[in-house]
C-alpha positions as CSV (number, residue, x, y, z in Angstrom):
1,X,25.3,37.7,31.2
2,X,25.7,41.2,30.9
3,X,22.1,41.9,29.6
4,X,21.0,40.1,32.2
5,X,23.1,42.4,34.8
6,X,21.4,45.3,32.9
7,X,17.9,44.5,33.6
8,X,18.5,43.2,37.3
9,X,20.3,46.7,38.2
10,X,18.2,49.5,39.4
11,X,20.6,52.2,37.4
12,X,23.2,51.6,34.6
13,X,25.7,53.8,36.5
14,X,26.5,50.8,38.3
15,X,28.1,49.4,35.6
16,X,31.8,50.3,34.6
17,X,32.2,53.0,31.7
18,X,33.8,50.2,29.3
19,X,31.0,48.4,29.2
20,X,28.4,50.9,28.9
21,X,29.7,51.5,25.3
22,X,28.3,47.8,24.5
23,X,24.5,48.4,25.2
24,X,23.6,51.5,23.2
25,X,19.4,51.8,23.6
26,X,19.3,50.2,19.7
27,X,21.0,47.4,21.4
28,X,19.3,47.1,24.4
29,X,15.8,47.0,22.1
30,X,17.0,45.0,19.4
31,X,17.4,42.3,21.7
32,X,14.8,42.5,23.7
33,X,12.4,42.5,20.4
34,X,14.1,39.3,19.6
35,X,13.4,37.7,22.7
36,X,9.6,38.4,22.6
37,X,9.2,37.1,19.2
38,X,11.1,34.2,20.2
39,X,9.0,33.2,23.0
40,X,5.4,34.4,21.3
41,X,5.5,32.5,17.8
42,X,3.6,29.4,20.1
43,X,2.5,30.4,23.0
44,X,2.5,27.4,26.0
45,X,-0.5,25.8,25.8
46,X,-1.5,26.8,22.8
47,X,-4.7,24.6,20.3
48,X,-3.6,24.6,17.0
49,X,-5.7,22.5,14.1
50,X,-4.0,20.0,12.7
51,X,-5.9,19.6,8.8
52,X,-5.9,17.0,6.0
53,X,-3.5,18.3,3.6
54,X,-3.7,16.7,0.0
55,X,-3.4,12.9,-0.1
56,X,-2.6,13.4,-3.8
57,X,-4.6,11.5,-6.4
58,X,-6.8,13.9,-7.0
59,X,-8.3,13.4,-3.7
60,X,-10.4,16.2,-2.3
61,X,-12.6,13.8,0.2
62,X,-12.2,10.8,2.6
63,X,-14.9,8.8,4.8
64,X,-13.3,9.1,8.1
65,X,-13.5,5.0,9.6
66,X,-12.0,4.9,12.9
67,X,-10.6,7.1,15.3
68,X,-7.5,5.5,17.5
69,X,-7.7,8.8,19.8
70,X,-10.8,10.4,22.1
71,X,-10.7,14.2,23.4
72,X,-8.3,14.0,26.4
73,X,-6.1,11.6,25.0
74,X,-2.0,12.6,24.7
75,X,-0.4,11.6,22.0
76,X,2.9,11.8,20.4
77,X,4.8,12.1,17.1
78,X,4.1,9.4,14.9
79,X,0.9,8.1,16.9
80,X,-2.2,6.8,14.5
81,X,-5.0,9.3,15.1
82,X,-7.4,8.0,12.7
83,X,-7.9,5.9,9.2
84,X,-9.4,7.4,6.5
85,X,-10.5,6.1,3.0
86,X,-10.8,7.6,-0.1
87,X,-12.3,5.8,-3.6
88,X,-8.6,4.6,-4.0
89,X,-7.4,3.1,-0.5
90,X,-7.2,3.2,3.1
91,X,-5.1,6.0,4.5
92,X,-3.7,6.0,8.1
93,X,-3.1,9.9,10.2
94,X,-0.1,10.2,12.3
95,X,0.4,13.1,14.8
96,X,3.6,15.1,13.7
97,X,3.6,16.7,17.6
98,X,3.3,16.0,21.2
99,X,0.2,17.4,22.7
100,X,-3.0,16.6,24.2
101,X,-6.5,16.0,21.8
102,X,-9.1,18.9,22.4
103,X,-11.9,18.4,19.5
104,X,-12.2,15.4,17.2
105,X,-13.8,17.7,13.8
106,X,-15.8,14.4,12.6
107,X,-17.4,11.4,13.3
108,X,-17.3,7.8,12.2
109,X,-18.4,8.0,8.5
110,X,-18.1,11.4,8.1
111,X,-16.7,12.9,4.8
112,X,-13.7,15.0,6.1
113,X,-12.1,17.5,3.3
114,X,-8.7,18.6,2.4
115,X,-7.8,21.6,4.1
116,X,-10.5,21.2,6.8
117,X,-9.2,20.3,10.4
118,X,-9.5,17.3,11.3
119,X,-8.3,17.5,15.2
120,X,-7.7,20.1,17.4
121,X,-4.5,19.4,19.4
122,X,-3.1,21.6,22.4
123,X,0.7,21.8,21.9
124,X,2.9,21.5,24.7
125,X,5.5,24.4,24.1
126,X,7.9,23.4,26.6
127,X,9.2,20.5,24.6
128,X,10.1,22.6,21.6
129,X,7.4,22.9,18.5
130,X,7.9,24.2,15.4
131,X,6.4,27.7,14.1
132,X,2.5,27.5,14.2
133,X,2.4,27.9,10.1
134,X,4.5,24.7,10.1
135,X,1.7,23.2,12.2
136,X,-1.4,23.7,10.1
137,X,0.5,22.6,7.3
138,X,1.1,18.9,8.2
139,X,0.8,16.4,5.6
140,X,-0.9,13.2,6.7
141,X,1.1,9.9,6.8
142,X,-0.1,6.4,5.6
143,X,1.3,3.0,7.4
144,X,2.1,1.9,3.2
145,X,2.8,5.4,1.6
146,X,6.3,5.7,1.7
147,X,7.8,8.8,2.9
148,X,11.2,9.7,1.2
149,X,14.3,11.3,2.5
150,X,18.0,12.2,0.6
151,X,20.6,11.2,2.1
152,X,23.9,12.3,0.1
153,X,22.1,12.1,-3.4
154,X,20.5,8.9,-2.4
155,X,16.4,8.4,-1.4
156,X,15.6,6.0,1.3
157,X,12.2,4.7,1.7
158,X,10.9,3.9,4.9
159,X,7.6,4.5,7.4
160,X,7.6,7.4,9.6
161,X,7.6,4.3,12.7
162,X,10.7,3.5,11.5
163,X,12.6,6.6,10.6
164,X,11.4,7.7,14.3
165,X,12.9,4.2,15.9
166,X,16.2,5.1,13.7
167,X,16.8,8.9,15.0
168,X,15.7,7.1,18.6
169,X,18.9,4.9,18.2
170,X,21.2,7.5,16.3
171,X,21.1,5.6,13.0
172,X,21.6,7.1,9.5
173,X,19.2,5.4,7.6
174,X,21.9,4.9,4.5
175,X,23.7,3.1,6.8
176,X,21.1,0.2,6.6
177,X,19.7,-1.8,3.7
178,X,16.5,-2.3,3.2
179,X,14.6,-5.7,2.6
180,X,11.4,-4.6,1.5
181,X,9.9,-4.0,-1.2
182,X,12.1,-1.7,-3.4
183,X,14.5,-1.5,-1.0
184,X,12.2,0.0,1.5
185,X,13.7,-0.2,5.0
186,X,11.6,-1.9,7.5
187,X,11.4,-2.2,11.2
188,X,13.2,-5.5,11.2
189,X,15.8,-3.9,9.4
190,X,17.0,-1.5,11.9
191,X,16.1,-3.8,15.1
192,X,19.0,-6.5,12.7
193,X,21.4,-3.2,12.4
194,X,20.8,-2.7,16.1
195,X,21.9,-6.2,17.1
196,X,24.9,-6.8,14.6
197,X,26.1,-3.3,14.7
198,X,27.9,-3.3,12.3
199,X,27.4,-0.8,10.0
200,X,25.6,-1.2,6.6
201,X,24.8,-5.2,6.8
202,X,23.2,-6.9,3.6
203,X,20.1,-8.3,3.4
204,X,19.3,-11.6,4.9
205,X,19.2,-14.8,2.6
206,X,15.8,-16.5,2.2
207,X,16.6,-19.1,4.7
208,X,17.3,-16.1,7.6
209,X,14.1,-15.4,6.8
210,X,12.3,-18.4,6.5
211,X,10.0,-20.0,9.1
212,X,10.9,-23.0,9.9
213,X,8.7,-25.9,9.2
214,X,6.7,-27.1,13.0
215,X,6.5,-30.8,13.3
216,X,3.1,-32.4,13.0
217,X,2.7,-32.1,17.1
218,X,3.0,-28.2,17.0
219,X,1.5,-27.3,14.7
220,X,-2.1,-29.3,14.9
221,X,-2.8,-27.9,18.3
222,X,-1.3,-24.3,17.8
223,X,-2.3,-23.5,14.4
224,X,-7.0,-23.8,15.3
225,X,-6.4,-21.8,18.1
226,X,-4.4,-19.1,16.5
227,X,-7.3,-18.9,13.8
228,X,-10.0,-18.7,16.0
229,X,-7.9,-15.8,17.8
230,X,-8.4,-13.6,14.2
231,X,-11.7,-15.0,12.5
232,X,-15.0,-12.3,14.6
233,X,-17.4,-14.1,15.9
234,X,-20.7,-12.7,13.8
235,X,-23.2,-11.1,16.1
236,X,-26.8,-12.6,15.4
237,X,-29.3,-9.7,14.5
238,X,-32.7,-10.5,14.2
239,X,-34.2,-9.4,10.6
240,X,-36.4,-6.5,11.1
241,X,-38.8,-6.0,8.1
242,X,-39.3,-2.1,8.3
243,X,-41.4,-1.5,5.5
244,X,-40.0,1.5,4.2
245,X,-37.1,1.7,1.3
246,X,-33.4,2.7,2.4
247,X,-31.1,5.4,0.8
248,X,-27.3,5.0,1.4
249,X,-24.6,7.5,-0.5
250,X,-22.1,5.6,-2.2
251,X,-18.8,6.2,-1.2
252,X,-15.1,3.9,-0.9
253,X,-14.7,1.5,-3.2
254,X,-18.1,1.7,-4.6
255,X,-17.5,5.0,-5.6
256,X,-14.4,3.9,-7.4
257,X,-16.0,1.4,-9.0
258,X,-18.8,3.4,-10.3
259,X,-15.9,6.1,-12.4
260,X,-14.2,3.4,-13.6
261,X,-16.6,1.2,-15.0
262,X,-18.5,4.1,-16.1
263,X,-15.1,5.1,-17.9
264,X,-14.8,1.4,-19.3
265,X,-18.5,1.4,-20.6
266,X,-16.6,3.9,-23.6
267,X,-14.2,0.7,-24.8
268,X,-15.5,-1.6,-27.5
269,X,-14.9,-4.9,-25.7
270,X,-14.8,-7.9,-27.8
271,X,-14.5,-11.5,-25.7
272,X,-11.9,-14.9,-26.0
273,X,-12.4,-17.8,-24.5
274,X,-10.1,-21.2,-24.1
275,X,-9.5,-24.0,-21.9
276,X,-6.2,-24.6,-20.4
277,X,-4.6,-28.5,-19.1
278,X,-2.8,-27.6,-16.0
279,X,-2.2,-31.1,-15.0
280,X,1.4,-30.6,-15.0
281,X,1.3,-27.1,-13.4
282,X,-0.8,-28.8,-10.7
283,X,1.7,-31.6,-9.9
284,X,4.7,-29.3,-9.6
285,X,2.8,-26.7,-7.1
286,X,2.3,-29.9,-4.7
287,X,6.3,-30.5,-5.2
288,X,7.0,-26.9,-4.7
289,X,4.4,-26.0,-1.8
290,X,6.5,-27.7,0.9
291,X,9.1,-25.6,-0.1
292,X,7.4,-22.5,-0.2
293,X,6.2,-23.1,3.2
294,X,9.4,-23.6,4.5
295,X,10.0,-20.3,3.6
296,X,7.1,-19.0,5.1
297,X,5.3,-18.0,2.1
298,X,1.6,-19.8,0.8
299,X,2.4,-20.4,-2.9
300,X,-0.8,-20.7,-5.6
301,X,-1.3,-20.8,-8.7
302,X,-2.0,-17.5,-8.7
303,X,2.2,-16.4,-9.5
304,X,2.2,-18.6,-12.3
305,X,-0.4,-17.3,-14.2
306,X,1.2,-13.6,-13.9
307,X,4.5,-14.5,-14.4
308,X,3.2,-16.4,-17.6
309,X,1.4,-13.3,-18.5
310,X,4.2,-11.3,-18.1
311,X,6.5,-13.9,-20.5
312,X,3.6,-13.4,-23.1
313,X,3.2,-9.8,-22.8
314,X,7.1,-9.8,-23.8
315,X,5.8,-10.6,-26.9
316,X,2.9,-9.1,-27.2
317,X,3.3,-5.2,-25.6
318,X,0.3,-4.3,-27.1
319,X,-1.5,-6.0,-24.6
320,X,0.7,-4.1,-22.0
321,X,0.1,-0.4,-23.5
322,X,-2.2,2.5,-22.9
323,X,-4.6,4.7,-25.3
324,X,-4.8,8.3,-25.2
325,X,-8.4,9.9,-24.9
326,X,-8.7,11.2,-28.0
327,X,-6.7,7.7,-29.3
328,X,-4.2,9.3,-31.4
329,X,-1.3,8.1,-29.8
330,X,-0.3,4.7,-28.0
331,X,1.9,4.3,-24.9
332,X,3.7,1.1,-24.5
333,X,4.4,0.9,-21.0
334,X,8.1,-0.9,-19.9
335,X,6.9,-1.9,-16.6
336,X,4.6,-5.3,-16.3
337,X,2.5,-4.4,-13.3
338,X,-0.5,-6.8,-13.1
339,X,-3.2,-6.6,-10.9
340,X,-5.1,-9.4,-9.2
341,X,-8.5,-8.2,-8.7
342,X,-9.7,-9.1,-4.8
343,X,-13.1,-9.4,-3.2
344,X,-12.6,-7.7,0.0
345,X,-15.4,-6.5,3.2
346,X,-14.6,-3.5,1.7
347,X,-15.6,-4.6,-2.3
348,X,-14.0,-4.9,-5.1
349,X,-10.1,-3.9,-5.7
350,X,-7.6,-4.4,-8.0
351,X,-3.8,-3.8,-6.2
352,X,-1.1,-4.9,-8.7
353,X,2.5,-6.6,-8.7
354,X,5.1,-4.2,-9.7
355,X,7.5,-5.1,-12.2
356,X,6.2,-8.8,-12.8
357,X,8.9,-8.7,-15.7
358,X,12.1,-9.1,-13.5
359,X,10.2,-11.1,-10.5
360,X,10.8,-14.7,-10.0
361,X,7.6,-16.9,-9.4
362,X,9.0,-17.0,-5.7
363,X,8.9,-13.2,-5.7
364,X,5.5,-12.9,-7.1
365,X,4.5,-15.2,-4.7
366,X,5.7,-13.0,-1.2
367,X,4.2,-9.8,-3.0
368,X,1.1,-11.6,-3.2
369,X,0.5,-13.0,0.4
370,X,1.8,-9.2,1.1
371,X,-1.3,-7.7,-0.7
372,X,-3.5,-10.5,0.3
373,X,-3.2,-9.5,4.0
374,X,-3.6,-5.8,3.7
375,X,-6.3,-6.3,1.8
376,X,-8.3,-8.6,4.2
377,X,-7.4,-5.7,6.7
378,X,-8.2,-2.7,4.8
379,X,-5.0,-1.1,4.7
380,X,-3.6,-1.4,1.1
381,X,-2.1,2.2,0.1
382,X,-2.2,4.0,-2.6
383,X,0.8,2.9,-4.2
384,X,-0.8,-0.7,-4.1
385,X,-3.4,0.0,-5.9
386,X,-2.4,2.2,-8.8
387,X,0.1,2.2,-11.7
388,X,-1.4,-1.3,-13.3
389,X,-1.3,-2.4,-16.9
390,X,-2.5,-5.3,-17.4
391,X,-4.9,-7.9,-15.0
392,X,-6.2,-11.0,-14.2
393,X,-9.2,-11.8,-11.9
394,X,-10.0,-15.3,-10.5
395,X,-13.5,-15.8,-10.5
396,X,-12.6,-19.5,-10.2
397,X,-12.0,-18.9,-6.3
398,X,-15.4,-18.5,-5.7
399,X,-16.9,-21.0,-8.0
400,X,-17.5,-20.0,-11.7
401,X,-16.1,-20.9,-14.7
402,X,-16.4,-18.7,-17.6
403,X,-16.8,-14.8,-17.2
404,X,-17.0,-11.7,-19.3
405,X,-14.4,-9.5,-17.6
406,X,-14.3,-5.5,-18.0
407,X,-11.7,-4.0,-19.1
408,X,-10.0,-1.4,-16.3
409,X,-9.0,1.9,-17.8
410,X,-6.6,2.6,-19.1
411,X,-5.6,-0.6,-19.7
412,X,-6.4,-2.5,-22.4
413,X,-6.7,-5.9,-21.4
414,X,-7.9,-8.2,-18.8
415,X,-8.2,-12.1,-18.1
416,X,-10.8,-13.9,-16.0
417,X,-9.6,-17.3,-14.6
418,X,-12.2,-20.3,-14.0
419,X,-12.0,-23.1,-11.5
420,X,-9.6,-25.7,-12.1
421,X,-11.9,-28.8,-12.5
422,X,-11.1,-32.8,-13.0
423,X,-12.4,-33.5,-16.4
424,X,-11.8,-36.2,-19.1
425,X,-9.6,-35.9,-22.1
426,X,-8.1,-37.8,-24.6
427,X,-4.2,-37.7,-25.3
428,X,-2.8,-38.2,-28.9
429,X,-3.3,-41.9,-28.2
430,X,-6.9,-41.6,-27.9
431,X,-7.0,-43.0,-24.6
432,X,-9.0,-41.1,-22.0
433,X,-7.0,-39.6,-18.7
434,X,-8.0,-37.4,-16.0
435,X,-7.3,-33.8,-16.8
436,X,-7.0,-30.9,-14.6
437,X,-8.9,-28.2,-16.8
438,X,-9.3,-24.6,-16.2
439,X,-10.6,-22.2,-18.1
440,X,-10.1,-18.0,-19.0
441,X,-11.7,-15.7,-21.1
442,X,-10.2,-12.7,-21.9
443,X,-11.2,-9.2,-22.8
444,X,-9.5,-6.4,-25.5
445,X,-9.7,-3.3,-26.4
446,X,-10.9,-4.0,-30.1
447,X,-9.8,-0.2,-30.6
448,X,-5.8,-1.1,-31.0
449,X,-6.1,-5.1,-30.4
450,X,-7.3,-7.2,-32.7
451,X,-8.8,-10.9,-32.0
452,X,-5.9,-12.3,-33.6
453,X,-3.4,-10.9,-31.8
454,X,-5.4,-12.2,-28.5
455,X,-5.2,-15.5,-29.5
456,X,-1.9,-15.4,-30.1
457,X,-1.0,-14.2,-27.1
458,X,-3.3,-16.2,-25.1
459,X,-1.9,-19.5,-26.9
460,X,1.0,-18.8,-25.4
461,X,0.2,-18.2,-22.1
462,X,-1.7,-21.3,-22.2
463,X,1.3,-23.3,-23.4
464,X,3.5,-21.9,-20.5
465,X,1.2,-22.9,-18.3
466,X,0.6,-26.4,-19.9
467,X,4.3,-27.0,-19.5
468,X,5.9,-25.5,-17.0
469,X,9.3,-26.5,-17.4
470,X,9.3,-24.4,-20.9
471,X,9.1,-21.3,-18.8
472,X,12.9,-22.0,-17.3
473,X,14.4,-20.8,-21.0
474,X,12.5,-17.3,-20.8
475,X,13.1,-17.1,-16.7
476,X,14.6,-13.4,-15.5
């Protein structure tokens, strides 16, 4: 108040003698330095670029795929502003300010770079921004990328969406448990916390979660519409024959698919082949779909193969183990995470089930219909997609029986599952009975795995899967 009397008076002399001691001409400078570098670090108004930082992964390029924003457009912390993808995974860019779009760097299809802007956004000052180094330095944010935070010692996963909704509503997120997966916090989560309040609340049981099951008169006419809400319509283009030949980069998945298989044309592969009887896996999936259902989850047979592959690989961890480049040393890796290669729009990819080796079939099952629907929407992360060791591809989805699967470095092996088809076979009787047959054929590295070793492992997978019920004693 009394610098403020300074500068409205005309002369100093008008100020009493004991206060005059107080604003020495240091003083008097000093803080009016202070004031100007307060108010000129970002000036109202101001366009600052807002650039990819590193996506990590070794990543140095995306194709930019959509823009959610135009020039003109406000937008606020948090708000998408465009997907990316990179030869690993779709990546979503959230807006870490409030401020209004000026330039959009690129368009659809372009490569962007790290480091290069991507948008220039003009930063509304008023509302309180942070230093204009902070801004150029903002990392992008992806909708599956968790982002982490301590909170007394402990690290909290949990979208930028919903840490935003939480500081909204005044909630410490280590006040809430998380139900997804490991432990992440979802938006459910607080939106529960918000209605119970009361404090930390534990995570609700299956049946909270469950959808019911619809009677046979709601469901019938509800469920066709719903699906012909989310299946495009295909616009009819007539063929044009142009005569000339076409040249497209390749980029995304392709790209990915060209290192790595260029990478896995270096492994000796050597090939194994069996038929399994899954007569009795088939009967108890019809007995356990209903249930499943209940629950809201679309169990296949898909979580029994991996959680059988897991079981074996207990015995076998050579099959769940790594080799060095110049293969003097071998890494036997604790954590079963098997991938289930995909065939998406977007081509081929592999995301994989973390820690198969303390997953129930159940649990298997919701991570599954979890990566099943990002994928058909292009919006697996990075985390989703990387960290396998072992994998299994079913060819049998789309028709085929046998197959001659590559191996994905650096792992060292990899199944490819048939169709299940109704053949005949004859039990220790001799009589014939209708079988339910499928059959794999597996691929080693013949570097540290030898055929033996294969079979043996791939015996007992089979025999898992040929009786189910065997799979209870081993069960974590």
């Amino acid at each position: 108040v009394c610098i403020h009397r300074v500068r409205s008076c005309s002369s100093i002399r008008f100020i009493k003698s004991k206060y005059v001691c107080v604003f020495d001409k240091s003083a008097l400078k000093f803080s009016h330095q202070q004031r100007l570098f307060r108010t000129s670090a970002v000036s109202c108004g101001q366009i600052v670029q807002f650039k990819l930082s590193d996506i990590g992964e070794g990543i140095t390029e995306v194709t930019v795929k959509e823009w959610y924003i135009k020039e003109g457009d406000s937008v606020s912390q948090f708000d998408s502003i465009c997907e990316v993808q990179s030869d690993k995974a779709s990546v979503t860019i959230t807006s870490r300010y409030d401020g209004i779009i000026r330039k959009l760097h690129y368009s659809i299809d372009d490569i962007a770079f790290v480091g290069k802007p991507l948008v220039d956004i003009e930063i509304d000052t008023s509302k309180g921004v942070a230093p204009e180094e902070d801004v150029v330095e903002t990392p992008p944010m992806s909708h599956e990328e968790h982002t982490h935070q301590e909170i007394k010692g402990h690290k909290t996963l949990a979208t930028p969406a919903v840490r935003r909704l939480a500081m909204e509503n005044n909630i410490k997120l280590s006040e809430v448990v998380g139900t997804g997966k490991d432990n992440r916090i979802l938006k459910e989560d607080i939106l529960n916390y918000l209605a119970k309040q009361t404090g930390a609340i534990l995570p609700p049981s299956p049946k909270a979660e469950m959808v019911p099951a619809l009677g046979k008169t709601e469901t019938v006419p509800a469920a066709p519409k719903d699906k012909a809400r989310k299946i495009p319509v295909p616009v009819s283009r007539p063929i044009v024959f142009s005569g000339k030949d076409k040249t497209e980069p390749v980029t995304g998945f392709q790209k990915a698919m060209v290192k790595t298989m260029s990478a896995a044309l270096k492994i000796p592969h050597f090939g194994y082949s069996d038929e399994v009887d899954l007569t009795q896996l088939v009967q108890l999936r019809e007995e356990l779909k209903p249930l499943a259902e209940i629950r809201g989850v679309k169990l296949s047979f898909m979580p029994f193969f991996i959680k059988a592959a897991s079981l074996g690989l207990l015995q076998y961890p050579i099959l769940n183990a790594s080799l060095d480049e110049n293969c003097q040393n071998v890494t036997y890796k604790a954590s079963h995470n098997i991938g289930v290669a995909m065939d998406t729009e977007q081509g081929l990819i592999v995301p994989n089930v973390k820690n198969v080796q303390v997953c129930s079939v159940f649990d298997i099952a919701v991570e599954l219909n979890r990566l099943q629907s990002l994928g058909s929407a292009g919006q697996l992360g990075t985390s989703d997609l990387t960290g396998g060791t072992f994998t299994l591809s079913n060819i049998g989805t789309i028709g085929g029986t046998y197959a001659k699967p590559v191996i994905l470095p650096p792992e060292v092996a990899i199944g490819a599952l048939g169709k299940i088809q109704v053949l005949p076979r004859f039990n220790s009787k001799g009589e014939v009975f209708k079988a339910q047959i499928m059959n794999v054929s597996w691929s080693a590295d013949h570097r540290i795995i030898d055929g033996a070793t294969m079979a043996r492992f791939s015996n007992l997978w089979k025999s898992y899967l040929e009786n189910p019920a065997s799979m209870l004693l081993d069960l974590k």
